[in-house]
C-alpha positions, 0 to 999 in steps of 0.5 A: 881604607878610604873610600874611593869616588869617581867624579864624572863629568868635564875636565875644563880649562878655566879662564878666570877674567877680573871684570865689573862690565864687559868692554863696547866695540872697540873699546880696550879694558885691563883687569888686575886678574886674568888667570888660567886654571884647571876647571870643571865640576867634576874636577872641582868635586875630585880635589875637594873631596880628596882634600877632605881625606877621600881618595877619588879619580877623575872620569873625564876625556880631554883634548890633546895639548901641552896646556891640558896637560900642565893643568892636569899635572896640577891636580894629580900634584893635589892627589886626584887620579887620573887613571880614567882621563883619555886624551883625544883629538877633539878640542879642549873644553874651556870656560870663560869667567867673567869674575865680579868685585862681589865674588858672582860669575858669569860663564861663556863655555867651549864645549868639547871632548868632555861632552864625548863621555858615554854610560858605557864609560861609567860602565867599565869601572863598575864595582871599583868606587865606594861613590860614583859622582856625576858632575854637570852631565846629561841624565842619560849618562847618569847609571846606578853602579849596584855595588856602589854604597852611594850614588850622586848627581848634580846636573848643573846645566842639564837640570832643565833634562832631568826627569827620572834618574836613578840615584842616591842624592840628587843636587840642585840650586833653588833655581833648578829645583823649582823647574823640576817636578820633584815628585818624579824623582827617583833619589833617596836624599834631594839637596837644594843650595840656596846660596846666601839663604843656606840649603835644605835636604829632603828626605822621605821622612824629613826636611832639614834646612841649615842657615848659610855661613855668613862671610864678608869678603866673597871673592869668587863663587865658582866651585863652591856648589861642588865643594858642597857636594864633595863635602856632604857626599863625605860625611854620609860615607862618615856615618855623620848625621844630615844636620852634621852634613849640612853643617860641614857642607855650608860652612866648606862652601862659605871657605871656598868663596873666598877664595879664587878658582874652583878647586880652592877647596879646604880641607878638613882641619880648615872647615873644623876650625871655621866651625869653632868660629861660628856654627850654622843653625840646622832645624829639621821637621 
């Protein structure tokens, strides 16, 4: 049987704006690209995770209007379920991105119903997921299901918050890492991406660093750090080792960023075959 993840966190709609500067007052620019896109971390991890071969289900409120709904329609296309999404009157959280010709993003986001998602919410659901997932939310919705086999955390913008959490992997950038005291964190596995310079993992035991998977034409960052999540989560619940892990994850990333939007994930077959291309060094000491 597959296992199951709960993602947890926003189900945004995503503007994605083709953009080198932004325009002076009444100053009026075009762009080759403007598209709107189902968004959020937590959506982005569910798709890349159930595109590798898990099952998942998205943990997420949204606002009620005719747009969530076509865009939530995609993704349960891609096979994430929905059951736990709830349709409230608050507005519709949303994402501007201002997209560069060198594939990096800058963001102005609209907070709202996904902001509304409490620990009791996680709660409920309780003994039903192999992985429960927490994706750009507060630490204090972050809660250890006992029956889970792996709990994760990426706390996205709330990174400057995290103080202790209770999880089995915690995932930063190497920006937030060095704003938080690492001593104080309560995870058995804390991963630190680290973009073109690869990822490291550190463990009680070990350290292991993985060198990034080099690419030419980066199209579009966005999602690539979930896409890693997703893909790292994936090969512990596999029983594959950290340094296979690390391989798999840099090289889903590497596909993900030529790519445009956050949920354009690969699969498996697609990572395997990128790896027979070309594989990542990872040491360990």
């Amino acid at each position: 049987m597959k296992p199951i993840h709960l993602s947890v966190g926003r189900f945004n709609i995503d503007i994605i704006v083709n953009i080198e500067k932004m325009p002076d007052t009444d100053e009026f620019l075009t762009t080759d690209l403007m598209e709107i896109m189902p968004g959020g971390a937590a959506v982005n991890y569910a798709v890349a995770i159930t595109k590798l071969g898990h099952s998942s289900k998205l943990l997420a409120k949204v606002g009620k209007n005719t747009i969530t709904q076509s865009l939530m329609e995609s993704i349960a296309e891609m096979g994430v379920g929905l059951d736990y999404v709830e349709e409230i009157n608050a507005p519709q959280s949303m994402a501007l991105i201002f997209l560069r010709k060198n594939g990096k993003i800058s963001m102005v986001r609209k907070l709202g119903a996904s902001t509304l998602i409490t620990q009791e919410d996680v709660k409920k659901y309780f003994g039903l997921f192999d992985t429960i997932h927490f994706a750009s939310v507060p630490p204090n919705i972050v809660v250890r299901d006992p029956m889970a086999r792996l709990i994760s955390y990426d706390p996205g913008p709330f990174s400057k918050d995290v103080n202790e959490v209770d999880v089995d992997l915690l995932y930063l950038n190497e920006k937030e890492s060095k704003a938080i005291n690492l001593d104080k964190i309560r995870a058995k596995i804390i991963v630190i991406k680290m973009g073109e310079k690869g990822a490291k993992v550190i463990t009680e035991n070990q350290e292991c660093y993985v060198e990034a998977y080099k690419v030419d034409n980066i199209v579009d960052t966005t999602g690539a750090g979930d896409v890693f999540d997703a893909t790292f989560n994936y090969s512990l619940l596999e029983g594959l080792s950290i340094e296979e892990g690390l391989k798999l994850a840099v090289t889903a990333s590497a596909i993900k960023i030529q790519r445009l939007g956050g949920i354009s994930s690969p699969n498996l077959n697609e990572v395997y075959e990128a790896l027979k291309i070309y594989e990542p060094k990872v040491k360990c000491i």
